[in-house]
LUMBA-253830 format. One line per 8 residues: number of its first residue (from 1); for each residue x, y, z of N, C-alpha, C. Coordinates in Angstrom, 2 decimals, always signed. Atoms other than C-alpha are relative to their C-alpha. Example, Ala and Ser with C-alpha at 12.3 -4.5 7.8 and 13.67 -1.06 7.14 Angstrom:
<gumars>
1 = +0.89 -1.19 +0.00 +12.30 -4.50 +7.80 +0.90 +1.20 +0.00  -0.82 -1.19 -0.06 +13.67 -1.06 +7.14 -0.77 +1.09 +0.73 .
</gumars>
This chain:
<gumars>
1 = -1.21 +0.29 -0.75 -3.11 +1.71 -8.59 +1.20 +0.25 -0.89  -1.30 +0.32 +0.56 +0.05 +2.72 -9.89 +1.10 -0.97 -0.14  -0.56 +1.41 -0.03 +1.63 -0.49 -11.32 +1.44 +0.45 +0.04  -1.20 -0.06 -0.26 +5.29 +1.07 -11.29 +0.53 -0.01 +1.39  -0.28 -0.16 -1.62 +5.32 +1.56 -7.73 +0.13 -1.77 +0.21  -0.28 +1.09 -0.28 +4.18 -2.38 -7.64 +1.11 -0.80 -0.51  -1.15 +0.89 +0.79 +6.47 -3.48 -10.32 +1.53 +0.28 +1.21  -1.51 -0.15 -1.00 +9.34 -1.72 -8.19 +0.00 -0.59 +1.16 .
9 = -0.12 +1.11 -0.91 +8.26 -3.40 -5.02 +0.19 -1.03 -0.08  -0.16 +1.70 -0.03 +8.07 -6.67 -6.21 +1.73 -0.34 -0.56  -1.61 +0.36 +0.95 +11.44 -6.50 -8.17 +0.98 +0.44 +1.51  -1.03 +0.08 -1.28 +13.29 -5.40 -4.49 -0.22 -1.36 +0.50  +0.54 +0.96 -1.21 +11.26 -8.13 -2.28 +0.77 -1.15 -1.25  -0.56 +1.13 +0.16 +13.07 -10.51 -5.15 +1.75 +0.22 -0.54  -1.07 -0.43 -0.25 +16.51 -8.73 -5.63 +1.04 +0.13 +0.84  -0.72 -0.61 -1.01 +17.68 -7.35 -2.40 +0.08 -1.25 +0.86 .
17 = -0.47 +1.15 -0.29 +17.34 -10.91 -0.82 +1.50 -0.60 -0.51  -1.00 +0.25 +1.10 +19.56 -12.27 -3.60 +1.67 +1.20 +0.21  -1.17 -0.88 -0.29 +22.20 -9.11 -2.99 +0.45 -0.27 +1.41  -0.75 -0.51 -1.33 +22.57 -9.49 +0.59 +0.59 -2.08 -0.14  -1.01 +1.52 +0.36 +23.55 -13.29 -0.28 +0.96 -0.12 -0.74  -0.41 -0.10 +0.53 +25.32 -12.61 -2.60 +1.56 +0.74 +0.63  -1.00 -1.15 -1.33 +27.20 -10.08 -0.49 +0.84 -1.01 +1.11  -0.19 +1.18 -1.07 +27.23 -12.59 +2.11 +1.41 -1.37 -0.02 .
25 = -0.73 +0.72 +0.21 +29.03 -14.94 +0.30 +1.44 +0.32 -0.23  -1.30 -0.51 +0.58 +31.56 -12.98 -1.67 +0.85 +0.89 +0.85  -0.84 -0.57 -1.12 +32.79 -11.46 +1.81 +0.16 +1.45 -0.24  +0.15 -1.65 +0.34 +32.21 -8.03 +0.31 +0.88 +0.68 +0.30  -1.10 -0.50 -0.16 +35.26 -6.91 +1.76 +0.54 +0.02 -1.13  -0.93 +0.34 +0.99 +37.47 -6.00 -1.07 +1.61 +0.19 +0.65  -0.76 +0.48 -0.23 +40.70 -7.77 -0.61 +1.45 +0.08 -1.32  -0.54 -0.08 +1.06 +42.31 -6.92 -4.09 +1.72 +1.13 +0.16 .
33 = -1.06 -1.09 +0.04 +45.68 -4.80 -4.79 -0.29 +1.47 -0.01  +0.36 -1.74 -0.33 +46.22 -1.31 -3.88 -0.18 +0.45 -1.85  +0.14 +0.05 +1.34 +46.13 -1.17 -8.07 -1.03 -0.18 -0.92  +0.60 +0.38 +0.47 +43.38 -2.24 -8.63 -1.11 +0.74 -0.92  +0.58 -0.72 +0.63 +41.05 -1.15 -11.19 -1.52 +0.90 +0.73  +1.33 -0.62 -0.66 +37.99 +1.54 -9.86 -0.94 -0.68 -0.01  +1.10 +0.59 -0.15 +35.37 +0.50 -8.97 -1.39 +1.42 -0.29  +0.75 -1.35 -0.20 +33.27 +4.09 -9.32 +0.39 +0.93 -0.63 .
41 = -0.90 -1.25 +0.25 +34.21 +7.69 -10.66 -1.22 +0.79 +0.54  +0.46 -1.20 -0.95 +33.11 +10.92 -9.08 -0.88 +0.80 -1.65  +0.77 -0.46 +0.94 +30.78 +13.27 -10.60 +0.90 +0.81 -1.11  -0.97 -0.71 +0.85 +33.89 +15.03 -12.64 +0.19 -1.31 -0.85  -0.67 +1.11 +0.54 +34.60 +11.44 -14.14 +1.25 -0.42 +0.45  -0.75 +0.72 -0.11 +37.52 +11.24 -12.22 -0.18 -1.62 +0.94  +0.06 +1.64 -0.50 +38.12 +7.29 -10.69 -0.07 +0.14 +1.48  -0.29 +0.19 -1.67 +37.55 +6.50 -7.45 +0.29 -1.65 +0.22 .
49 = -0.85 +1.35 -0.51 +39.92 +4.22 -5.87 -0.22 -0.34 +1.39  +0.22 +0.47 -1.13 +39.29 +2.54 -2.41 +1.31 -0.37 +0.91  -1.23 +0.28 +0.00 +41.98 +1.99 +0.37 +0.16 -1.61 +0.08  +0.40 +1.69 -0.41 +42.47 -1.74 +1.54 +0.08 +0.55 +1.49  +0.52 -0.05 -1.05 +40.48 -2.45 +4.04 +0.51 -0.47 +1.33  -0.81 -0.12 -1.08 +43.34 -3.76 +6.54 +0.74 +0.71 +0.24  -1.01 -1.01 -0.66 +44.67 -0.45 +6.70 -1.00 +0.76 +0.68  +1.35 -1.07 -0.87 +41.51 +0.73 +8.62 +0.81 +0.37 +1.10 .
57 = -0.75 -0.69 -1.87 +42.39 +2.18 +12.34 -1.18 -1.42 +0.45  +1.21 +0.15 -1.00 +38.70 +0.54 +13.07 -0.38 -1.51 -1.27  +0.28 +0.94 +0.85 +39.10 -2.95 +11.25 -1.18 -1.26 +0.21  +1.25 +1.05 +0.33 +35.84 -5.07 +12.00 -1.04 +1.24 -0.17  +1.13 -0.44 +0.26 +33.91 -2.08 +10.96 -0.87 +0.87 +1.07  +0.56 -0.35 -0.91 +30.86 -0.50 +12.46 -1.37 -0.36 -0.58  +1.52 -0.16 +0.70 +27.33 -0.98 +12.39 -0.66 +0.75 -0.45  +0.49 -1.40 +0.37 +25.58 +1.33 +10.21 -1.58 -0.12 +0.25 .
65 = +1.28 -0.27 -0.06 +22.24 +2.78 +10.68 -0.65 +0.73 -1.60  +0.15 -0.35 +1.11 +20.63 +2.97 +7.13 -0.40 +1.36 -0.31  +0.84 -0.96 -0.10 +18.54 +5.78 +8.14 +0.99 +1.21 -0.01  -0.74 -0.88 +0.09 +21.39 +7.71 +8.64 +0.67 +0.24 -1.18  -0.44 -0.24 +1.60 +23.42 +7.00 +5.62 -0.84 +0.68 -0.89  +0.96 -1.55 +0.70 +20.06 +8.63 +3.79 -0.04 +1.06 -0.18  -0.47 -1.54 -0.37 +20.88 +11.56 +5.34 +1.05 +0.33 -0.60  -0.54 -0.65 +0.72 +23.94 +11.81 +3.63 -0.60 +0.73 -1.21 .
73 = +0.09 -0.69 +1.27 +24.27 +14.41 +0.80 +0.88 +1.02 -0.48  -0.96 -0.68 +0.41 +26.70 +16.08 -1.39 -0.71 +1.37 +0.34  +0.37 -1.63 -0.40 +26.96 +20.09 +0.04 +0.43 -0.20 +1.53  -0.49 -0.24 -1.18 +27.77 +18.75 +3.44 +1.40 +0.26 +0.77  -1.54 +0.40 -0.14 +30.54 +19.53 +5.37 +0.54 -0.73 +0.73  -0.73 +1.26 -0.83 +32.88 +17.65 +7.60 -0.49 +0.06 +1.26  +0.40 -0.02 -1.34 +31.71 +18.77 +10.78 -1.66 -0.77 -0.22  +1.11 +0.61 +0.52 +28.12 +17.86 +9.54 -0.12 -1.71 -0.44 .
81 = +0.09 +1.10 +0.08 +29.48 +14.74 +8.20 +0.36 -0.83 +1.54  -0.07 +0.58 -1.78 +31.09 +13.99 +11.99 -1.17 -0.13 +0.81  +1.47 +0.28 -0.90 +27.88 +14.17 +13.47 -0.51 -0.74 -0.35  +1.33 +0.74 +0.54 +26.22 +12.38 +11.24 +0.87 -1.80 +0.24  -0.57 +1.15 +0.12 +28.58 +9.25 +10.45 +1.35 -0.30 +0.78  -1.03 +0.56 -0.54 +31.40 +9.64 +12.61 +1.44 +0.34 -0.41  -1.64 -0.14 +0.43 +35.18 +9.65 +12.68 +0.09 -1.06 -1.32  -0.59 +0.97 +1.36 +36.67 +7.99 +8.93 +0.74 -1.01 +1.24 .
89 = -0.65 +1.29 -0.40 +38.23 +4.81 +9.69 +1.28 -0.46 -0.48  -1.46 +0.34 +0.53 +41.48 +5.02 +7.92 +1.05 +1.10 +0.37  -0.78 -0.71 -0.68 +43.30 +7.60 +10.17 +0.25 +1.50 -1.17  -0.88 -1.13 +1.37 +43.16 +10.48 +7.13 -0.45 +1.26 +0.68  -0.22 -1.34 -0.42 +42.43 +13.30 +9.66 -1.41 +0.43 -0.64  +1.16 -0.86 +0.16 +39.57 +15.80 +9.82 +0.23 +1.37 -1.28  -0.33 -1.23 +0.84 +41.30 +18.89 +7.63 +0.61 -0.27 -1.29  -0.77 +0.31 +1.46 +43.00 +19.20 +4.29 +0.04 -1.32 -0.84 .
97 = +0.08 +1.04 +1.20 +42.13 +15.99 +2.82 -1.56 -0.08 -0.59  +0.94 -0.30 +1.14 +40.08 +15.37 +0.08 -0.74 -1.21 +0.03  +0.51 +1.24 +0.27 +38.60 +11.84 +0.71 -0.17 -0.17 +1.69  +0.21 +1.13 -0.89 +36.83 +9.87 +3.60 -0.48 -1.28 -0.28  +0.33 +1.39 +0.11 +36.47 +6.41 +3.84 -0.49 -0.45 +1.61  +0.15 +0.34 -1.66 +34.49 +4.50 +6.60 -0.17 -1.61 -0.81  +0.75 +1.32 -0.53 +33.68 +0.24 +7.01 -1.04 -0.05 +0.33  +1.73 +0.12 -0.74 +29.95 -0.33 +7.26 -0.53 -1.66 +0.06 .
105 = +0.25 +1.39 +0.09 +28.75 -3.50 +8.49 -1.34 -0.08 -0.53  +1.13 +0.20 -0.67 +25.20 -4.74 +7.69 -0.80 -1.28 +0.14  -0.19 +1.42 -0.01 +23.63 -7.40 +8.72 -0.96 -0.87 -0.99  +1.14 +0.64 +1.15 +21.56 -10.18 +6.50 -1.03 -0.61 +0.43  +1.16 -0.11 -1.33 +18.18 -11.25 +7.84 +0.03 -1.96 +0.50  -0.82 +1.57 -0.69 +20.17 -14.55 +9.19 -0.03 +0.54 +1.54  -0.18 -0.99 -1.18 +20.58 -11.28 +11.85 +1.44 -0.53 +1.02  -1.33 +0.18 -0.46 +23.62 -13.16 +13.35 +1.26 -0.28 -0.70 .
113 = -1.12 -0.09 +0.29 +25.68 -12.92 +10.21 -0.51 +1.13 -0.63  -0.14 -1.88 +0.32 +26.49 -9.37 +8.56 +1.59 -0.09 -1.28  -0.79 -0.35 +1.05 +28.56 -8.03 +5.54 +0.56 +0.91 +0.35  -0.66 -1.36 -0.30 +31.12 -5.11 +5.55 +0.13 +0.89 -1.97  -0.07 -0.69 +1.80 +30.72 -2.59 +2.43 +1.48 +1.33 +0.57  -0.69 -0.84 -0.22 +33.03 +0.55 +1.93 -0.26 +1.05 -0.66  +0.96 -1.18 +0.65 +31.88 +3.80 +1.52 +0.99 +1.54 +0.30  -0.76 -0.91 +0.13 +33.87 +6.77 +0.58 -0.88 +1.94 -0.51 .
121 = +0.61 -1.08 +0.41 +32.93 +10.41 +0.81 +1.48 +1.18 -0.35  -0.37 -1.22 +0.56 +34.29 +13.48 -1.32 +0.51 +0.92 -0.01  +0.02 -1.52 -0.24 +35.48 +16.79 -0.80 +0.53 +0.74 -0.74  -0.76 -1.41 +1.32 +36.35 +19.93 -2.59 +0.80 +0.44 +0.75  -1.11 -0.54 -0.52 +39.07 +22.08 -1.54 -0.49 +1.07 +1.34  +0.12 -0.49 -1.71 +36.92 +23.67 +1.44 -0.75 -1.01 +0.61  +0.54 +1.42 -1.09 +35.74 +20.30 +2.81 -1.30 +0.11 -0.07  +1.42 +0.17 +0.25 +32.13 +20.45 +1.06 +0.22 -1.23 -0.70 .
129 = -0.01 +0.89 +0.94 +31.44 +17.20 -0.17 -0.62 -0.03 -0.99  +0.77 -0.10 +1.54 +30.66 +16.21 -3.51 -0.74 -0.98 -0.43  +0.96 +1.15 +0.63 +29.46 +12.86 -3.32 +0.80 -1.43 +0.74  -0.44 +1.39 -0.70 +29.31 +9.32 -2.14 +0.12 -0.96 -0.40  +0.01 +1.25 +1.12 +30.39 +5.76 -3.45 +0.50 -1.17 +0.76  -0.08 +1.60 -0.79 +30.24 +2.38 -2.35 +1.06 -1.13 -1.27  -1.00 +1.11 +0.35 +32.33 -0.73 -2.46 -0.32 -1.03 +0.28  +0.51 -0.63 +1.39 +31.09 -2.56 -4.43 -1.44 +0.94 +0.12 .
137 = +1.25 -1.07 +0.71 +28.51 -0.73 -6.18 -1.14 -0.21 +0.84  +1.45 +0.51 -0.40 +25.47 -2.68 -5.20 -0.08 +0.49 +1.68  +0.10 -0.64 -0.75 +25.95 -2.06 -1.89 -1.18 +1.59 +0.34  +0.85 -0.96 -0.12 +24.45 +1.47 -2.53 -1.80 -0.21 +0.10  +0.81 +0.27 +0.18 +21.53 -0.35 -2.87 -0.94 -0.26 +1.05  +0.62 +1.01 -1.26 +20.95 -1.70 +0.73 -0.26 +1.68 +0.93  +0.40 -1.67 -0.73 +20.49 +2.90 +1.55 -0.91 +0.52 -0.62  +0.47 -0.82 +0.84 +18.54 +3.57 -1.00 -1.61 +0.26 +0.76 .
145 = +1.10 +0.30 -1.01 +14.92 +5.07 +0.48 -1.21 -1.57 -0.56  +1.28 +1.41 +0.00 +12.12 +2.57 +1.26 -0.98 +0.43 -1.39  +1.22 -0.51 +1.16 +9.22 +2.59 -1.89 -0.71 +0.30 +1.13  +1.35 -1.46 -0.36 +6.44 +4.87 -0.93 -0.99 -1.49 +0.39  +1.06 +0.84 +0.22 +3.67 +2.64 +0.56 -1.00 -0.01 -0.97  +0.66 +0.53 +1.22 +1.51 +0.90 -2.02 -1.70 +0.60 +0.50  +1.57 -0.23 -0.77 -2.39 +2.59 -1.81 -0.69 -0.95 -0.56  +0.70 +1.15 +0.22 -4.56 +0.07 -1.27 -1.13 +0.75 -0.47 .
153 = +0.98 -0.21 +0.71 -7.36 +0.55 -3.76 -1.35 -0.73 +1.09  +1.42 +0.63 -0.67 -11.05 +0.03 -1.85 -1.09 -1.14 -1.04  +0.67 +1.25 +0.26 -12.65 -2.92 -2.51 -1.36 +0.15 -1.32  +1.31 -0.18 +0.37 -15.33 -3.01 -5.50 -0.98 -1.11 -0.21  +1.03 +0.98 -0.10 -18.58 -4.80 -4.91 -0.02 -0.68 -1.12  +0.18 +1.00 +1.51 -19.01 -8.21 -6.80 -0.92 +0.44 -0.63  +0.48 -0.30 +0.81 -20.41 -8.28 -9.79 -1.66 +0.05 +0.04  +1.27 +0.29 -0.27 -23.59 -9.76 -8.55 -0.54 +0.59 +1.17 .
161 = +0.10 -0.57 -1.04 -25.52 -7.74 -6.33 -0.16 -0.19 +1.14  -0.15 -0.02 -1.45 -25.66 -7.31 -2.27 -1.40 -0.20 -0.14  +1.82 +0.08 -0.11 -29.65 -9.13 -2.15 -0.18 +0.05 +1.45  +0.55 +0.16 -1.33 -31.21 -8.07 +1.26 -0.95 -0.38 -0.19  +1.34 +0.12 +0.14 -34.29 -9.87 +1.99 -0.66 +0.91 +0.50  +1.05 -0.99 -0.46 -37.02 -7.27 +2.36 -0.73 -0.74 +1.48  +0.55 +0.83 -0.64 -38.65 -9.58 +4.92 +0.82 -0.08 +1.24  -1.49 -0.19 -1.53 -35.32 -9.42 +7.39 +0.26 +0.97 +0.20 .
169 = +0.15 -1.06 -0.09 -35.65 -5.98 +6.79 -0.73 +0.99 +0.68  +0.93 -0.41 -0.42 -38.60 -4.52 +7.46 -0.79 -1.29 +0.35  +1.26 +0.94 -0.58 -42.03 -5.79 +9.28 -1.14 +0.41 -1.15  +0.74 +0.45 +1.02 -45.32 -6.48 +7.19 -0.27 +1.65 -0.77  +0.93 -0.75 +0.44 -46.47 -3.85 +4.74 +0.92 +1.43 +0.93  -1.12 -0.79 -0.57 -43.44 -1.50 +6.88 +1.09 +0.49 -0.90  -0.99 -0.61 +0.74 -40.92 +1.24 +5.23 +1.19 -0.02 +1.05  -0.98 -0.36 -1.39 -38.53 +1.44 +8.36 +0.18 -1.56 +1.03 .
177 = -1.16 +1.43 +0.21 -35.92 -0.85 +8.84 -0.15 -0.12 +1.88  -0.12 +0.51 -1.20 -36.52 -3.10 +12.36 +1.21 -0.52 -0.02  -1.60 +0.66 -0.62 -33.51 -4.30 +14.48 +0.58 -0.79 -0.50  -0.54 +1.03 +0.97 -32.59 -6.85 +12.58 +0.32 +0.45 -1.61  -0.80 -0.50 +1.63 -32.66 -5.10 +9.33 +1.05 +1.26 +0.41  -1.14 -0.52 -0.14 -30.43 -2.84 +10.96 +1.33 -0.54 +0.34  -1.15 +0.95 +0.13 -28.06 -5.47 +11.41 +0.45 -0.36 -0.92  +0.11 +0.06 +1.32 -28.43 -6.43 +8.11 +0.62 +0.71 -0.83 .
185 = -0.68 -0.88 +0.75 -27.31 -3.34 +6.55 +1.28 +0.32 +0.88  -0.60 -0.28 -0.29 -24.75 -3.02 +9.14 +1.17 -0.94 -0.51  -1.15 +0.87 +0.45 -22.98 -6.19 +8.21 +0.15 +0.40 -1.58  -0.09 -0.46 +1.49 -22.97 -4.90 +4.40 +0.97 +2.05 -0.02  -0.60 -1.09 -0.02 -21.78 -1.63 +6.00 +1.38 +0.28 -0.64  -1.31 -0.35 +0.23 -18.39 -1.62 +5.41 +0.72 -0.27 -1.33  +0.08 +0.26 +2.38 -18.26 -3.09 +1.27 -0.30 +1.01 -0.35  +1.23 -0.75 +0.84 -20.43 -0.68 +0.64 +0.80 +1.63 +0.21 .
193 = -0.49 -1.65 -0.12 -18.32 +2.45 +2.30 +1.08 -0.32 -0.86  -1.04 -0.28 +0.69 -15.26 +1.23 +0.52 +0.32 +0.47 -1.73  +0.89 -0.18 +1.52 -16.92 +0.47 -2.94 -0.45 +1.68 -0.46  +0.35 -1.66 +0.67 -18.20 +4.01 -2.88 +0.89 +0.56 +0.21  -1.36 -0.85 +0.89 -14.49 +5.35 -3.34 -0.04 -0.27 -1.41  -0.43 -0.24 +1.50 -14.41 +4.18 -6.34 -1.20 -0.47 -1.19  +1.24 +0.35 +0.03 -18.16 +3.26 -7.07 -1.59 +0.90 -0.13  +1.77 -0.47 -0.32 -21.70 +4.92 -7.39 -0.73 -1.37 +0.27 .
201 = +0.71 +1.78 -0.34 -23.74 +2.29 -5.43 -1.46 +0.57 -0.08  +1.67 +0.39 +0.23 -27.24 +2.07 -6.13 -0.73 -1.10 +0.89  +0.65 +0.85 -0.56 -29.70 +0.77 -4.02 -0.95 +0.23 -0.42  +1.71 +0.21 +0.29 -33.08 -0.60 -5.23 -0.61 -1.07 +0.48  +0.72 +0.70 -0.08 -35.94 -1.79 -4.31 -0.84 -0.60 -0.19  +1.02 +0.51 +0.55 -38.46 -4.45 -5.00 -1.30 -0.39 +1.20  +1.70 +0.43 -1.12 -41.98 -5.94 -3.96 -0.04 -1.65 -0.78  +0.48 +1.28 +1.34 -43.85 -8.92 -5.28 -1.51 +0.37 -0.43 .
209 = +0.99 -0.39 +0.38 -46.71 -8.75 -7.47 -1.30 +0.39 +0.63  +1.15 -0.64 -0.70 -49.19 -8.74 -4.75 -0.54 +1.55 +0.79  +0.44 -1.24 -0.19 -51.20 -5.61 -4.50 -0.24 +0.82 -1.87  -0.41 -0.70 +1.64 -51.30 -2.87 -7.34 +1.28 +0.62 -0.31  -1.57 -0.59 +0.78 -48.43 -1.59 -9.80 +0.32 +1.14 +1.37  +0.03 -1.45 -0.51 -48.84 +1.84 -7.77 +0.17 -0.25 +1.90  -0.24 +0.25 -1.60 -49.04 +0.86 -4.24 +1.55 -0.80 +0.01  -1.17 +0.79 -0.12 -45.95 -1.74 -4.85 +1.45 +0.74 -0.65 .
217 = -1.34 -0.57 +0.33 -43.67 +0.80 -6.63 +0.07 +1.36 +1.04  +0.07 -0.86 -0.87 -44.40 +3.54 -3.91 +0.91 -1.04 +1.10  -0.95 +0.97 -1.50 -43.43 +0.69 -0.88 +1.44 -0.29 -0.68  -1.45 +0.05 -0.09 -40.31 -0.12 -2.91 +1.18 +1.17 -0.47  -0.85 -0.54 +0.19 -38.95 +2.86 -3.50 -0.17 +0.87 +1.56  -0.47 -0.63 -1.47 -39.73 +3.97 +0.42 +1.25 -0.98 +0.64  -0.80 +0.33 -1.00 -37.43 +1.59 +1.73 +1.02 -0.40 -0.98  -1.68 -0.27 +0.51 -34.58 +1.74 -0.71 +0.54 +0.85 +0.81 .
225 = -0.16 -1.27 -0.75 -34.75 +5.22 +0.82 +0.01 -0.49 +1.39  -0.50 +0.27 -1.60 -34.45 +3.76 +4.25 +0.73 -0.81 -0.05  -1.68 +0.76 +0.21 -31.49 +1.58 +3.14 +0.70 +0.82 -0.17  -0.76 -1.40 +0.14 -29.87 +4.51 +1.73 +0.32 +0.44 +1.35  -0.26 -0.85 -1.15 -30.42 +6.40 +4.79 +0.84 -0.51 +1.07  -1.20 +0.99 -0.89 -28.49 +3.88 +6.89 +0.94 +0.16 -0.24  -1.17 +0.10 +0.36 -25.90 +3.35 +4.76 +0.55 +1.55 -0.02  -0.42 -1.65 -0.19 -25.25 +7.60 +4.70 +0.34 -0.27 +1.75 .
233 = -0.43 -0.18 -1.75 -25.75 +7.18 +8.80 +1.03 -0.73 -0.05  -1.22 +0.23 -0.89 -23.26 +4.91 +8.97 +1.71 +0.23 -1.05  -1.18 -0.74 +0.60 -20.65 +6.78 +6.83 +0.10 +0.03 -1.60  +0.12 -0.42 +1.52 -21.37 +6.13 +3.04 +0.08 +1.18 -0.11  +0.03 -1.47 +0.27 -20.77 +9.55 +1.53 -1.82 -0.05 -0.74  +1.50 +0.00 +0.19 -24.41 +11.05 +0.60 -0.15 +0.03 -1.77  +0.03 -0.15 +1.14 -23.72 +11.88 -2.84 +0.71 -1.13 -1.00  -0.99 +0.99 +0.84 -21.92 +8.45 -3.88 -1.67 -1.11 +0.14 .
241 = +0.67 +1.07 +0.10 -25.23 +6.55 -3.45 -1.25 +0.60 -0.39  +1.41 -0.02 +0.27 -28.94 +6.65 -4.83 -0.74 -1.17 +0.22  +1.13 +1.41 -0.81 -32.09 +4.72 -4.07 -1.04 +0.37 -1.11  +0.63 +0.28 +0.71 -34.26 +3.46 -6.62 -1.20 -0.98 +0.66  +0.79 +1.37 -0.38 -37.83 +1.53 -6.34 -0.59 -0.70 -1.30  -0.12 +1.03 +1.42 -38.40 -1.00 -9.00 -1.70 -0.65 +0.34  +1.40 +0.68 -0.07 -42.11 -2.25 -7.51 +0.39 -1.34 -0.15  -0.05 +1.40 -0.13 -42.58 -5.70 -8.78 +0.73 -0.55 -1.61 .
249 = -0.67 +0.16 +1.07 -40.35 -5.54 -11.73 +1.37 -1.14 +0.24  -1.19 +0.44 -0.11 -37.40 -7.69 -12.47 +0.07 -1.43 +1.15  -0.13 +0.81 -0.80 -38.60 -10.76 -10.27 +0.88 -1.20 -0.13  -0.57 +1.12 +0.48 -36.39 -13.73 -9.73 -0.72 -1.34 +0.16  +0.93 +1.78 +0.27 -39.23 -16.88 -9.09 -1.19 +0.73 -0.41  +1.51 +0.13 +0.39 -42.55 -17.30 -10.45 -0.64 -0.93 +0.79  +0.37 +0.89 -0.31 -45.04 -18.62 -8.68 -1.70 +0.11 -0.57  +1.35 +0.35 -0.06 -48.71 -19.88 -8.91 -0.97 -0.78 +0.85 .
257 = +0.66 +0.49 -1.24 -49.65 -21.00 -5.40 -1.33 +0.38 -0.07  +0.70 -0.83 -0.06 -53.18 -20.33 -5.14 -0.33 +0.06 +1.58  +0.44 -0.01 -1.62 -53.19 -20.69 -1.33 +0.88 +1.25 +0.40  -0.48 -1.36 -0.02 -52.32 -16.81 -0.46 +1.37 -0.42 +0.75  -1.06 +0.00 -0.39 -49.76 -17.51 +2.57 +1.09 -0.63 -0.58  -0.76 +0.68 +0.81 -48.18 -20.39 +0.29 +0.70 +1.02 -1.24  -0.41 -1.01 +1.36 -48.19 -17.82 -2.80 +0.77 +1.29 +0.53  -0.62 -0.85 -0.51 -46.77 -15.22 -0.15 +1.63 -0.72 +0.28 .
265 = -1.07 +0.61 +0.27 -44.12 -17.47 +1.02 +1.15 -0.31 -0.97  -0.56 +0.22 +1.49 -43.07 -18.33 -2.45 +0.62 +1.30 -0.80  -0.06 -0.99 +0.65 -42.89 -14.73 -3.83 +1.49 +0.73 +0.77  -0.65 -0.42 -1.28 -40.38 -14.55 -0.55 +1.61 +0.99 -0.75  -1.22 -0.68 +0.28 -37.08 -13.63 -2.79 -0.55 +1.60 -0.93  +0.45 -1.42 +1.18 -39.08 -11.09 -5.19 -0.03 +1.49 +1.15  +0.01 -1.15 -1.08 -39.28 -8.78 -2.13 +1.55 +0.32 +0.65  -1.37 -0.09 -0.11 -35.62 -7.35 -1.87 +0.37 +1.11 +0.24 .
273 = -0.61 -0.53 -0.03 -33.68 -4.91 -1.37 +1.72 +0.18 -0.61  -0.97 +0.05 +1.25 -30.34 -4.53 -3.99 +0.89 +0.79 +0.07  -1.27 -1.25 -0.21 -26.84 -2.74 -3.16 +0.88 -0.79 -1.22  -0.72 +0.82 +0.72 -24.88 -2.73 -6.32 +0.85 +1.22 -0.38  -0.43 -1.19 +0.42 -22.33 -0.68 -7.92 +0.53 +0.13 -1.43  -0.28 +0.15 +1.70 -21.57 +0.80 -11.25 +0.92 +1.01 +0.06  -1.38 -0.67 +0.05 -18.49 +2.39 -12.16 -0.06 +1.40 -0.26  +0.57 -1.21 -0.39 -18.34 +6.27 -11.55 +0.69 +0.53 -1.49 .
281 = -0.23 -0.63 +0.98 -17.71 +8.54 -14.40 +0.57 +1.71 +0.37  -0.77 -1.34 -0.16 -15.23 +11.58 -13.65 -0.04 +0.81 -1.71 .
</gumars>
């Protein structure tokens, strides 16, 4: 995940609150002398001065649409800027001048109170602009674009593995997964597709000691392979997963029932099935 992207989200979601209160309070209107010191300079370094804002034509402003202000950009011209933002608000005419100024209201998420900024655009001597500047500064802040949505990283399986019981899986001495073990792997479906973005998942399988080495590592490595095969049917990629059979290795109880169904019973977790994942290597 790119943490600058988060760092920059989180530093707006606790900033731009704070600015539009801030805003809010200090009436953002500037109310100061026609003298007053800049607030801005243009890309030449010269100053940019603002007019006062009760010499507008259009003095409570207008509501701006942020989306639009975006759209500004130095190179445009006046007709371009008329479409986009409108008549200026301080009566200075469409031709031969070198400056627009408009009143932008916006509002704060109170939604029934609102700020007024002041935003002045540019021009060269054939009415291309050169650039745009707010009053105050911060302001510019409340146009700037949205951050890029954040990609959500896919989920990676806990540490400890996904244990299916073999037994809820399959039927006795069976490689092929009954209705229920297809439920089984279905509810595991969807960990398991995300995990393998960023995952090699491994599925293995076990037995329990009863029978021989050879018969019990044959049955558990057929129905890894029919876990696998599920998890591919239902969208795992084919090459992000393998299927291992482990026989009767790696058991987690011991028992010594000598009454068979008791000693079957008992052996009940050693018979498994195992979705786990280990970190992929590019």
């Amino acid at each position: 995940m790119d943490t600058t992207i988060t760092h920059d989200k989180a530093l707006r979601a606790v900033l731009l609150p704070a600015l539009l209160a801030c805003l809010t309070l200090a009436g953002c209107r500037s109310h100061g002398a026609a003298g007053e010191a800049p607030l801005a300079s243009s890309s030449a370094g010269e100053a940019v001065s603002f007019p006062e804002p009760g010499k507008a034509s259009l003095k409570e402003g207008v509501f701006a649409d942020p989306a639009d202000l975006r759209r500004f950009a130095p190179g445009m011209s006046k007709r371009q800027l008329y479409a986009l933002l409108g008549t200026p608000h301080f009566n200075e005419g469409m031709w031969g001048v070198r400056e627009w100024n408009y009143l932008f209201n916006f509002r704060t998420p109170q939604r029934g109170e609102y700020f007024t900024c002041q935003f002045q655009v540019r021009f060269d001597g054939k009415g291309i602009a050169q650039g745009g500047y707010w009053k105050p500064q911060s302001c510019a802040a409340l146009v700037e674009p949205p951050p890029p949505p954040r990609a959500e990283l896919p989920a990676a399986l806990p540490r400890e593995p996904l244990r299916l019981a073999a037994d809820a899986l399959f039927d006795f001495d069976s490689d092929e997964l009954s209705a229920a073990g297809h439920r089984a792997v279905d509810a595991v479906l969807g960990q398991v597709q995300r995990a393998s973005e960023v995952q090699r998942i491994e599925v293995v399988g076990y037995t329990d000691r009863i029978g021989s080495a050879s018969y019990n590592q044959a049955l558990s490595q057929r129905r890894a392979e029919a876990v696998r095969r599920a998890l591919v049917d239902g969208g795992v990629a084919a090459e992000a997963i393998r299927a291992e059979g482990r026989g009767d290795a790696e058991p987690l109880v011991q028992c010594d029932q000598r009454s068979q169904p008791a000693l079957i019973a008992c052996l009940a977790p050693n018979r498994r099935v195992q979705i786990s994942g280990r970190a992929r290597i590019y």
